[in-house]
C-alpha positions as CSV (number, residue, x, y, z in Angstrom):
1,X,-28.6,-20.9,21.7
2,X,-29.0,-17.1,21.6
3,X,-27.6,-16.5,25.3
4,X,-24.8,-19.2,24.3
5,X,-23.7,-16.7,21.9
6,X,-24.0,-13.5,23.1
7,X,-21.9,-14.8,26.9
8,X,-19.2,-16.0,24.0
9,X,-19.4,-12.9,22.1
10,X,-16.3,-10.8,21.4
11,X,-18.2,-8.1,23.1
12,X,-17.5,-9.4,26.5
13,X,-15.8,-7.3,29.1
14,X,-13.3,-8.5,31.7
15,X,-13.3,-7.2,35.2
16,X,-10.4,-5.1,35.7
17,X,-7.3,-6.3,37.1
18,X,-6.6,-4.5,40.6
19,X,-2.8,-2.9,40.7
20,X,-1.3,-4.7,43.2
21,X,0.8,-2.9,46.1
22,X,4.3,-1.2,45.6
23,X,6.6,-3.6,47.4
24,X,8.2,-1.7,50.3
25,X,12.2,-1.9,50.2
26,X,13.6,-3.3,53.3
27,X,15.9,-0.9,54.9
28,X,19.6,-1.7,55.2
29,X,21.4,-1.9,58.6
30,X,24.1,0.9,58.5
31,X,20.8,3.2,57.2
32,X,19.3,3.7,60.8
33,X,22.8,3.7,63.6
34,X,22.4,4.2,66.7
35,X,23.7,8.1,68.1
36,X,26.8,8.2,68.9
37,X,28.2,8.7,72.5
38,X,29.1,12.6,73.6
39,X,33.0,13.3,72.9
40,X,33.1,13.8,76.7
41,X,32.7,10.2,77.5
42,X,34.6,8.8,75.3
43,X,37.7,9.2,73.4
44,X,38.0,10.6,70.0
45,X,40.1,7.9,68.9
46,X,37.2,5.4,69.3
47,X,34.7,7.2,67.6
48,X,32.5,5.9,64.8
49,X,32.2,8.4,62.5
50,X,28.1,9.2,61.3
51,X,26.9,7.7,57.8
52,X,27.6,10.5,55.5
53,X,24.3,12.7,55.2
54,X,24.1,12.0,51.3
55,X,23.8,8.7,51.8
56,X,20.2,8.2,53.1
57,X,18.6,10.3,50.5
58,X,19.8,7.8,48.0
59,X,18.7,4.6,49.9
60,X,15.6,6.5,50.3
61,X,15.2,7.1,46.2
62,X,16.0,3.4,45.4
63,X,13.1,2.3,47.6
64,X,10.6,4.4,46.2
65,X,8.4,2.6,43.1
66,X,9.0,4.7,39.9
67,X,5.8,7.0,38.8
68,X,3.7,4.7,36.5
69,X,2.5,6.3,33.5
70,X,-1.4,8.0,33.7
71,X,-3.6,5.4,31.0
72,X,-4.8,7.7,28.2
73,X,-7.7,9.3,28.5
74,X,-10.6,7.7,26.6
75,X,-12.8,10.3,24.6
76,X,-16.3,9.2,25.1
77,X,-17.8,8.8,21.2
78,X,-20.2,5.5,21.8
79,X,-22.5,6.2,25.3
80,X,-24.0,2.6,24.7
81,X,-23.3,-0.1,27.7
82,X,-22.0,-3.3,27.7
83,X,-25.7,-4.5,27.9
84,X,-27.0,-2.7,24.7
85,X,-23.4,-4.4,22.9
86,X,-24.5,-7.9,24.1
87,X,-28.1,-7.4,22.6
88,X,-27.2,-6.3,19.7
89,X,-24.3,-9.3,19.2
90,X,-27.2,-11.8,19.6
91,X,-29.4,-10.1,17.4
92,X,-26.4,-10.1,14.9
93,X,-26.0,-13.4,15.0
94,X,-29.7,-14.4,13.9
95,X,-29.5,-12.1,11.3
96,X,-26.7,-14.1,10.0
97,X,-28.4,-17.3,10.1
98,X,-31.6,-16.5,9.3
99,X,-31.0,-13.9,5.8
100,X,-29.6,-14.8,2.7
101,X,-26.8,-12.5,1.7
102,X,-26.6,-13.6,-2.2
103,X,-30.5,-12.2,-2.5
104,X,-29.4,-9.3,0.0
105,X,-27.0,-8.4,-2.5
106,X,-29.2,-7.9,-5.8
107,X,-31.3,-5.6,-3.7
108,X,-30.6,-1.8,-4.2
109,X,-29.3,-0.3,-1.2
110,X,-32.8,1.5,0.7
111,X,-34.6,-1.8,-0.4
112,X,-31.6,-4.4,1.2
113,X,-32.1,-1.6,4.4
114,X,-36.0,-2.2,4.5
115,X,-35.5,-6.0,4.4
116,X,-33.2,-5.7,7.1
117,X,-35.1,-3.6,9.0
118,X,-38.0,-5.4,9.0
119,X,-36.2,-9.2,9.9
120,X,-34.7,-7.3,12.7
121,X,-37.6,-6.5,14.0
122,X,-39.3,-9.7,13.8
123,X,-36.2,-11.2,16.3
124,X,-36.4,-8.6,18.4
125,X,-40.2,-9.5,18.8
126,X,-39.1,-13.4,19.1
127,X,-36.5,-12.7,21.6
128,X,-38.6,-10.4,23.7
129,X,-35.9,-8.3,24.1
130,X,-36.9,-5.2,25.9
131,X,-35.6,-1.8,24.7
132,X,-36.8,2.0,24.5
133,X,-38.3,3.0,21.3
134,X,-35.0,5.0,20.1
135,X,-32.7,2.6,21.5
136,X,-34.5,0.2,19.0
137,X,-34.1,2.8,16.3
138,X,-30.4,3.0,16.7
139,X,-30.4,-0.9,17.3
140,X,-31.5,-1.0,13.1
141,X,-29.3,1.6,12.3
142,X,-26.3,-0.3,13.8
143,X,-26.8,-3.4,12.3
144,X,-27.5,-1.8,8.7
145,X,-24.5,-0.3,8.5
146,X,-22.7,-3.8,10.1
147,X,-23.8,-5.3,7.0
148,X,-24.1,-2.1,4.1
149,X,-21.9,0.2,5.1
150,X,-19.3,0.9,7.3
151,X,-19.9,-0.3,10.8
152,X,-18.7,1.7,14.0
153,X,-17.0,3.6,11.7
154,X,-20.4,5.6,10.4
155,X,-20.4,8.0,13.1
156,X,-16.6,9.4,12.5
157,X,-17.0,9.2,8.7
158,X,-20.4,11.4,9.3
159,X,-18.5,14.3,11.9
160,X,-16.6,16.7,10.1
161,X,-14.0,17.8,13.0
162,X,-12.2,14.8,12.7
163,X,-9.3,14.6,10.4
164,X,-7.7,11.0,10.7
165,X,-9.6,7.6,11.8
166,X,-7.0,5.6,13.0
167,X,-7.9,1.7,13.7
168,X,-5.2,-0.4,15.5
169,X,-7.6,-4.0,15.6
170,X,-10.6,-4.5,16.9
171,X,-10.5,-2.5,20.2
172,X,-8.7,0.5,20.0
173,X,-9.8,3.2,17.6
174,X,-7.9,6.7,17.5
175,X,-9.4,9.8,16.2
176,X,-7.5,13.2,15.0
177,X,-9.4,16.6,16.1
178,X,-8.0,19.5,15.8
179,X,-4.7,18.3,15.6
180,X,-4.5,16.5,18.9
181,X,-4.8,12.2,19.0
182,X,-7.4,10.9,20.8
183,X,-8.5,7.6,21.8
184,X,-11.9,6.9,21.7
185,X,-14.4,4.1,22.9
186,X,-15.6,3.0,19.8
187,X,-14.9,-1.1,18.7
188,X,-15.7,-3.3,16.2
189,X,-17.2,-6.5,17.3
190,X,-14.4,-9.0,16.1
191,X,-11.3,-8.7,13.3
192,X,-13.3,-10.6,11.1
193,X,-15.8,-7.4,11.3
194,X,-12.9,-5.0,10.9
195,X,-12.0,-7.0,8.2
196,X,-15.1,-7.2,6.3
197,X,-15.3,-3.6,6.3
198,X,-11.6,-2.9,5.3
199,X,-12.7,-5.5,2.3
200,X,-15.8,-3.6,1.6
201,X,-13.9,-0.4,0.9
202,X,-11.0,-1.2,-1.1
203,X,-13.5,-3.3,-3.4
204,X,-15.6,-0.8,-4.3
205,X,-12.4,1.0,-6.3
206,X,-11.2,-2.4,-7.4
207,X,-8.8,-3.6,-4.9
208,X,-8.4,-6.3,-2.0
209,X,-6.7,-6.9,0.9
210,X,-6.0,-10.0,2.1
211,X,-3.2,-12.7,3.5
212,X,-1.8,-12.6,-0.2
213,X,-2.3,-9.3,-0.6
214,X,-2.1,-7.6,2.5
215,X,-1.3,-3.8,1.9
216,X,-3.8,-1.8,0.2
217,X,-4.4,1.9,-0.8
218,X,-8.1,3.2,-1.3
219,X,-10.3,6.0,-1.4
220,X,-13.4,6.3,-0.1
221,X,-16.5,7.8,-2.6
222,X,-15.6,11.5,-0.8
223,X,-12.0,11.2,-1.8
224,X,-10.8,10.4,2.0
225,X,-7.4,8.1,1.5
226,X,-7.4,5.0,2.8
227,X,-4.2,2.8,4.1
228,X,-5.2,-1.1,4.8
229,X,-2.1,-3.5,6.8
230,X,-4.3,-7.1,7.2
231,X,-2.8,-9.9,9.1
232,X,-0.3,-11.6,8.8
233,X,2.0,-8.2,8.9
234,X,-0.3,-6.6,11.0
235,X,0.1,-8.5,14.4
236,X,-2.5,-7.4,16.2
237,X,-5.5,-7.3,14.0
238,X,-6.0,-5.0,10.8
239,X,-4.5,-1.9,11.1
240,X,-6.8,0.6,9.1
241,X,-6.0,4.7,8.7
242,X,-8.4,6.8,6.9
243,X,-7.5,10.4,6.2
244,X,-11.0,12.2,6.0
245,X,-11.7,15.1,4.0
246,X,-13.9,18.2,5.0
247,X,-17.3,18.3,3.2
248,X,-16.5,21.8,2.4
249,X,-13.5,22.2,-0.3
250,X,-11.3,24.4,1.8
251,X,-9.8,27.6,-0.3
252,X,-6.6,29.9,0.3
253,X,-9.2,32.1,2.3
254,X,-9.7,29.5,4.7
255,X,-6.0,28.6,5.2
256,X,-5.9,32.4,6.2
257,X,-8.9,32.1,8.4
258,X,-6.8,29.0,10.7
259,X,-4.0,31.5,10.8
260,X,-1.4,29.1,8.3
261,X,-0.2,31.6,6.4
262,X,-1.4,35.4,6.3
263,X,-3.4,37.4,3.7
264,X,-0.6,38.9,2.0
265,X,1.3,35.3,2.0
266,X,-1.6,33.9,0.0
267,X,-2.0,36.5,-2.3
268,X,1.7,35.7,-3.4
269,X,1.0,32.0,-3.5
270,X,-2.7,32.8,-5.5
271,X,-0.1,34.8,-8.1
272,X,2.5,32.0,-7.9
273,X,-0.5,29.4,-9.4
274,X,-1.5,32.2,-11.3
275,X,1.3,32.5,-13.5
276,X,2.4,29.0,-14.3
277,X,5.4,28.6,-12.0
278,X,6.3,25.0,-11.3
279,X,5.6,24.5,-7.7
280,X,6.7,21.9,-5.5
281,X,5.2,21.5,-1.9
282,X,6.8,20.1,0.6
283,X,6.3,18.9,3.8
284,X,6.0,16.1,6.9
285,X,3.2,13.1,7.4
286,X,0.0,15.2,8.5
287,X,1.6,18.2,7.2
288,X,-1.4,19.6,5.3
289,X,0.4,19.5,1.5
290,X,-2.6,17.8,-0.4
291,X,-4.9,20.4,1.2
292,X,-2.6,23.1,0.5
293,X,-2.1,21.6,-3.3
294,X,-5.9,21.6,-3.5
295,X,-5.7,25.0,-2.4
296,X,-3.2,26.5,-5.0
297,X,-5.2,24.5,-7.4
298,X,-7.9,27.1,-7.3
299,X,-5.9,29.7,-8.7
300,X,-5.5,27.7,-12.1
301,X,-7.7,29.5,-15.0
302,X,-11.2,27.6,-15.7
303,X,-10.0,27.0,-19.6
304,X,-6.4,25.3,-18.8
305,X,-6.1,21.6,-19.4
306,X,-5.3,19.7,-16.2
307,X,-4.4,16.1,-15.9
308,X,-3.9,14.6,-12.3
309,X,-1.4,10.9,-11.6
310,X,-2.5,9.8,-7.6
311,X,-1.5,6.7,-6.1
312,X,-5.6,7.3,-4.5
313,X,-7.0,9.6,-6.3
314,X,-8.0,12.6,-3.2
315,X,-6.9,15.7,-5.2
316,X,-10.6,17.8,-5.6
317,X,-10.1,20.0,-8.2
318,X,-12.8,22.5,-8.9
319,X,-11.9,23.1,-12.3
320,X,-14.4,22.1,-15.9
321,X,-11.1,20.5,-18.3
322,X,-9.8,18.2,-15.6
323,X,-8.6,14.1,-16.2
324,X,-7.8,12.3,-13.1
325,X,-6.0,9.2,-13.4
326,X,-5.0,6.7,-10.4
327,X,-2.3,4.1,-10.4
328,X,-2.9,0.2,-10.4
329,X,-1.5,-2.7,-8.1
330,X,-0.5,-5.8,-9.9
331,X,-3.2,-8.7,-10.1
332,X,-2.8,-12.2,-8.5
333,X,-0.6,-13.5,-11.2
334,X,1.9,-10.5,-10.1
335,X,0.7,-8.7,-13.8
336,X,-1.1,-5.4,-14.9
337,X,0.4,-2.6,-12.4
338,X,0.7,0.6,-13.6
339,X,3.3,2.7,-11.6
340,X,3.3,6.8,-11.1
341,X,5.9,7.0,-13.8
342,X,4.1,4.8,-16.1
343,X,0.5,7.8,-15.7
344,X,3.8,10.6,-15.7
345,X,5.0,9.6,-19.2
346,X,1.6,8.9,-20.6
347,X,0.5,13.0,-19.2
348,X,2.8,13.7,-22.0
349,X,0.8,12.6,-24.8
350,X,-2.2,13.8,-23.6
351,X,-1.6,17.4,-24.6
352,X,-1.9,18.5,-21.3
353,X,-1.0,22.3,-19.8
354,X,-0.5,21.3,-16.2
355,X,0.3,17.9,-14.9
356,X,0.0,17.7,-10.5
357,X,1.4,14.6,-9.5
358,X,-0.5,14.0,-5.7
359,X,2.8,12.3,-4.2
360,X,6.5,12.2,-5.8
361,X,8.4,9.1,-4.0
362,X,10.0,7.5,-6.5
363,X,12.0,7.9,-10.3
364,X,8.7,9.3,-11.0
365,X,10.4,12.6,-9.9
366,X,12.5,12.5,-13.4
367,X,9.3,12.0,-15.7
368,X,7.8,15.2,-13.8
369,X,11.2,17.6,-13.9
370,X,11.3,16.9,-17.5
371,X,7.4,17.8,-18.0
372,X,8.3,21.0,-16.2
373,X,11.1,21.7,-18.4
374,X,9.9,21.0,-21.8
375,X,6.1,23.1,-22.0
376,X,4.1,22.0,-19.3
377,X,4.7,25.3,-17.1
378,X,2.6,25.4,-14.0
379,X,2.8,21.7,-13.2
380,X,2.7,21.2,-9.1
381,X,3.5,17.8,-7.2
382,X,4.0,16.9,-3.1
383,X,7.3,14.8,-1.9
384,X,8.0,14.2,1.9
385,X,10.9,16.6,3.4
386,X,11.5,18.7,6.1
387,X,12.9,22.0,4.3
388,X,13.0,23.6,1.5
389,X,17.0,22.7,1.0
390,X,16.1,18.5,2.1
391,X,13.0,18.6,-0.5
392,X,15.7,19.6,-3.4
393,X,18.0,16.7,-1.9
394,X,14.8,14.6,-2.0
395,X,14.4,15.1,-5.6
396,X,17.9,14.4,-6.4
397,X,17.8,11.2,-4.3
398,X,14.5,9.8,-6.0
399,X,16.1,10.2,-9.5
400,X,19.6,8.3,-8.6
401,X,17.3,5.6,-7.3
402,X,15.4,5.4,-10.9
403,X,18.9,4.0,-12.2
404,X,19.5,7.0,-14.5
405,X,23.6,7.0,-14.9
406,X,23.6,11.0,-14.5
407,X,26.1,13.0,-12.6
408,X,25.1,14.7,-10.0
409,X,25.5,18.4,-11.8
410,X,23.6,17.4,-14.5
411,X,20.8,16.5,-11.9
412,X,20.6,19.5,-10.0
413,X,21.2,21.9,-13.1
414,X,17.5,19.9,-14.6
415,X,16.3,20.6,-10.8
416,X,16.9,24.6,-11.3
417,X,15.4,24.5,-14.6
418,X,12.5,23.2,-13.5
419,X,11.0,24.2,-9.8
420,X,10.0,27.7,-9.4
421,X,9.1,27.7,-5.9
422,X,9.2,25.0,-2.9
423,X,6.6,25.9,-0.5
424,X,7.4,24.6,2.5
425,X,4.3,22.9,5.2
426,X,4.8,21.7,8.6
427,X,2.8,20.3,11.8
428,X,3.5,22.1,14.7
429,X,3.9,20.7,18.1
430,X,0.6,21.7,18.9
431,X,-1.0,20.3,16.0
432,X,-1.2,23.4,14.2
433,X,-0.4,23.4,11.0
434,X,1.8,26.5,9.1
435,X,3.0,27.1,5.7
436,X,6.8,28.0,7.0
437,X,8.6,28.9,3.9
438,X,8.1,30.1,0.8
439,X,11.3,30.1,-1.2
440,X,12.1,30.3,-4.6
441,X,14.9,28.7,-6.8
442,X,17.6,31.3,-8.5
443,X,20.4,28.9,-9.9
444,X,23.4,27.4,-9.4
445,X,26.6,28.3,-8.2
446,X,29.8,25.7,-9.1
447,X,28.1,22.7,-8.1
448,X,25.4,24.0,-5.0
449,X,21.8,24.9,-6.1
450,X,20.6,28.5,-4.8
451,X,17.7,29.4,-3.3
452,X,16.2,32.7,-1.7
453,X,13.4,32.4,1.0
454,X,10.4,35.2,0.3
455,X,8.2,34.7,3.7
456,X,9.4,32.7,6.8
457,X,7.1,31.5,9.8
458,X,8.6,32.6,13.2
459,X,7.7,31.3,16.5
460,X,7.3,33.5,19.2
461,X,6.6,31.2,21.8
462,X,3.3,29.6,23.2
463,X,0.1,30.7,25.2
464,X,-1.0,29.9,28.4
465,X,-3.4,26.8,26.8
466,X,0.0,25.9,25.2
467,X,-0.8,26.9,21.4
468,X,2.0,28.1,19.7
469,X,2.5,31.7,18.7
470,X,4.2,33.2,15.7
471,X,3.8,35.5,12.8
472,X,5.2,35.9,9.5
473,X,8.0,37.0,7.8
474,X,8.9,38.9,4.7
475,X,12.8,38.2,4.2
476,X,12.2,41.9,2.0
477,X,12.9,40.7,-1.2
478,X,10.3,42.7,-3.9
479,X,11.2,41.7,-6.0
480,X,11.5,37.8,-6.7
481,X,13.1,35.5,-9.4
482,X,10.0,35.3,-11.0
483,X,8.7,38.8,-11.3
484,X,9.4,38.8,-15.7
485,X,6.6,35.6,-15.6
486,X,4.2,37.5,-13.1
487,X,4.7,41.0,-15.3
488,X,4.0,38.4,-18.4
489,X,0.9,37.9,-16.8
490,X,0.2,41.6,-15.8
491,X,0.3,40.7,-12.2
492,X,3.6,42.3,-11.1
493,X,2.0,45.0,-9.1
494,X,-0.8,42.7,-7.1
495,X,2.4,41.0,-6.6
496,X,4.9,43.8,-5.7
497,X,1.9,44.9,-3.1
498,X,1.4,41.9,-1.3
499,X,4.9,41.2,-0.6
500,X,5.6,45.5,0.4
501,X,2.6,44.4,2.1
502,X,4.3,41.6,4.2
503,X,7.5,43.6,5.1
504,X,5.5,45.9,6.8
C-alpha cells in the first residue's frame, strides 16, 4: 500500500526529454553553380553572370536554427534527493490515516509537535525505512511544519535576505535577494498542499480563500503582506506572493547605509516628519515606499496620536499612542466590508494628530486630502506612480473616480492645500532601490499645479558587476516652501545645514 503511494506521489520526477536535432535546411540549386568558363573560350554574349555575392549569406542565415533561450538557472535552497522526497511522501500519507486531526487541533502547538513526533517515529520503525540520524531529524521537522505551519515555505520565511516569496503552483517557487529574481528548487508536494497552507494563513487574520472567494490579502504574525489568487482564476495552481519583512525594523540610518538616499538627504526628510508636513510617497511595485513610510515614521514625537487605515496591516510603527486599523472583505452573503474610505472617515472622529493611510488607490484619496487640510498636519500615505508630477495626476484621477462632481481646479487647488512634499522611490534596473526625488508643492499657477524639486538622484552609469552608479543632487534651493513650519519648530538651521550640506 505504502510503495503504491509513494510510485503515485506528486513527488515523482520525469526523465528529461532529450532536444532533438536542428533540422538541416536543404540547399537550393542556383546556391552552389558551377564556375563559369574563362572569357577566352567563350563569348561574352553567352555568359551566365555569378549569383550575386549577397545572396548566399542570406540562404546561409535562413538555414541556421534561431539561438534557443538558456533555461533559468535554478538556485539550489532544498539539497534533499528525489529519494529523501519519496520517503517522506509515504510517511505523509500514514500520518494522514493513522492521526486524528480534530484531537490534533485542541492540542497547544509544542504538544500537537510532540504527538507528531512521536507517531512518526513509530512508522518509520514499522516501515524499516533506513535513514541517518539527522536526516530523520529533519524528516520530523518537515512533516511538522506540513501539518502546523507553513510547509516548504519554513526555510524562506526563517532567512532574512530574502525579500519576496513568490509561488507560481506547486513547482516553481521564486525568491527575491538582493533585488535580483531567482528561481529556486523548493516545491510543495501537491496544490492541495499549497492550498492548505495558503488557507492556513489567511484564517489566522479572519479570511479565506477559496473557489467563491478566490482573491485574498493577509499578513503573516510578522507583518509580511500576503497576496492569495486560488483556482479557478489562477490556471495553474495557486499563485501565492508574500512580501517578507526584515526582523530588524530598518531606520533612516539604514536607508543611508544601502546608499538610497545620502546623509544630508535624510536629515531633510527626518525634519520633513519632524514638523508635520503632509507627505505623500510615491513610487513603483517593489519600490521600497512602505519601508521608507516606516522609516519617516520614526521621526514622529513619542506623545503624538497616530492612527493607521491598511488594506493588511504591515506598517511597524515604533511609537507608544498608536491605533492600527485594517480593512474588511465582504462575508459570503456579499455583507460587512469595510472599505479604506469607510477607516479614513472614521480617523476623523477619533481625535487623531496624524492619520498614514498604507496604500491610497481609490476615492479614499478625497477622505485623506481633506484630513490634511482641516487639522490633521503631518498625515503621510503611499499611491503607485512613477514621478512626482504622475503621483499629483494620480491623486486627481482617484478622486474623479469617487464620483465627486468637482471641477478639475477645484481638485488640484484642495491637492496644493494639502501635500507638502512627494517623495519620490524607485527600483533601479539593478534592483537597487533609490529615493529619486524629493520635491515639494508651491501652488498654482492659472490652472497647473507647481512644484520645485529639493534633491534629485543622478545616474552616472554602472560598474563593471553591472550595479548602477549615481549620486545626489541638491537642485540649490535653501530655502524650501516650508522653511516658516521648520522655523515654527526651531529646526530651520538643522535644516538650512543639511541642504548647504547637499549642494556642496
Amino acid at each position: 500500500m505504502f510503495g503504491k503511494r509513494a510510485s503515485g506521489g506528486a513527488d515523482t520526477v520525469n526523465p528529461p526529454v532529450r532536444p532533438k536535432p536542428a533540422a538541416v535546411a536543404p540547399q537550393p540549386a542556383a546556391a552552389a553553380p558551377p564556375p563559369p568558363p574563362a572569357a577566352a573560350e567563350t563569348p561574352a554574349v553567352a555568359q551566365t553572370p555569378p549569383p550575386a555575392p549577397t545572396a548566399q549569406p542570406t540562404v546561409v542565415g535562413k538555414a541556421k536554427a534561431p539561438p534557443k533561450a538558456s533555461p533559468p538557472r535554478v538556485l539550489a535552497v532544498d539539497d534533499r534527493s528525489e529519494d529523501y522526497f519519496a520517503v517522506k511522501t509515504t510517511v505523509f500519507n500514514a500520518l494522514i490515516d493513522t492521526i486524528d486531526l480534530s484531537q490534533l487541533a485542541q492540542l497547544d502547538a509544542e504538544s500537537a509537535r510532540e504527538e507528531i513526533r512521536d507517531i512518526v517515529n513509530e512508522i518509520i520503525s514499522i516501515k524499516a525505512v533506513v535513514m541517518s540520524i539527522a536526516e530523520q531529524e529533519q524528516l520530523l521537522q518537515d512533516i511538522c511544519n506540513d501539518v502546523l505551519g507553513y510547509g516548504p515555505l519554513e526555510p524562506l520565511l526563517a532567512r532574512d535576505d530574502i525579500a519576496d516569496i513568490m509561488v507560481n503552483g506547486a513547482s516553481r517557487v521564486f525568491i527575491e535577494v538582493a533585488g535580483r529574481v531567482q528561481l529556486t528548487n523548493v516545491r510543495f508536494r501537491d496544490n492541495g498542499q499549497l492550498m492548505n497552507i495558503c488557507q492556513r494563513i489567511v484564517s489566522q487574520v479572519g479570511r479565506r480563500v477559496d473557489e467563491s472567494s478566490p482573491i485574498c490579502d493577509a499578513r503573516l504574525p510578522d507583518g509580511s503582506r500576503v497576496n492569495v489568487i486560488a483556482p479557478p482564476l489562477a490556471i495553474d495552481g495557486p499563485a501565492l506572493t508574500i512580501r517578507k519583512f526584515k526582523k530588524d525594523k530598518l531606520k533612516m540610518d539604514d536607508l543611508v547605509r544601502f546608499g538610497s538616499i545620502t546623509k544630508a538627504g535624510a536629515a531633510v526628510l527626518n525634519i520633513v516628519g519632524n514638523v508635520r508636513c503632509n507627505v505623500v510617497i510615491s513610487g513603483g511595485t517593489g519600490s521600497g515606499k512602505t519601508t521608507l513610510l516606516n522609516c519617516m515614521t520614526g521621526s514622529i514625537a513619542d506623545d503624538e496620536r497616530i492612527i493607521t487605515c491598511e488594506d493588511a496591516a504591515e506598517l511597524q510603527l515604533q511609537q507608544p499612542h498608536v491605533v492600527r486599523l485594517e480593512t474588511r472583505p465582504p462575508n459570503l452573503e456579499g455583507h460587512g466590508q469595510i472599505t479604506m474610505r469607510d477607516l479614513v472617515r472614521n480617523c476623523l472622529r477619533m481625535r487623531p494628530e496624524r492619520i498614514i493611510v498604507g496604500e491610497v488607490r481609490g476615492p479614499e484619496a478625497f477622505d485623506l486630502l481633506q484630513a490634511m487640510n482641516t487639522g490633521h498636519d503631518g498625515s503621510m500615505g503611499t499611491l503607485h506612480a512613477n514621478s512626482p508630477r504622475e503621483a499629483l495626476s494620480r491623486l486627481e484621477s482617484m478622486i474623479t473616480m469617487g464620483g465627486f462632481a468637482l471641477p478639475s481646479k477645484t481638485i488640484r487647488e484642495m491637492i496644493v492645500a494639502s501635500v507638502d512634499v512627494i517623495v519620490q522611490a524607485a527600483r533601479l534596473r539593478d534592483g537597487s532601490r533609490r529615493i529619486t526625488h524629493v520635491t515639494e508643492v508651491i501652488g498654482m499657477e492659472g490652472d497647473v499645479i507647481i512644484t520645485q524639486d529639493l534633491m534629485l538622484f543622478e545616474i552616472d552609469g554602472e560598474d563593471e558587476t553591472g550595479r548602477i552608479r549615481g549620486k545626489h543632487v541638491s537642485t540649490g534651493i535653501s530655502r524650501p516652501n516650508f522653511w516658516e513650519r521648520a522655523r515654527y519648530y526651531n529646526r530651520e538651521r538643522e535644516l538650512l545645514e543639511s541642504l548647504e550640506s547637499m549642494a556642496a
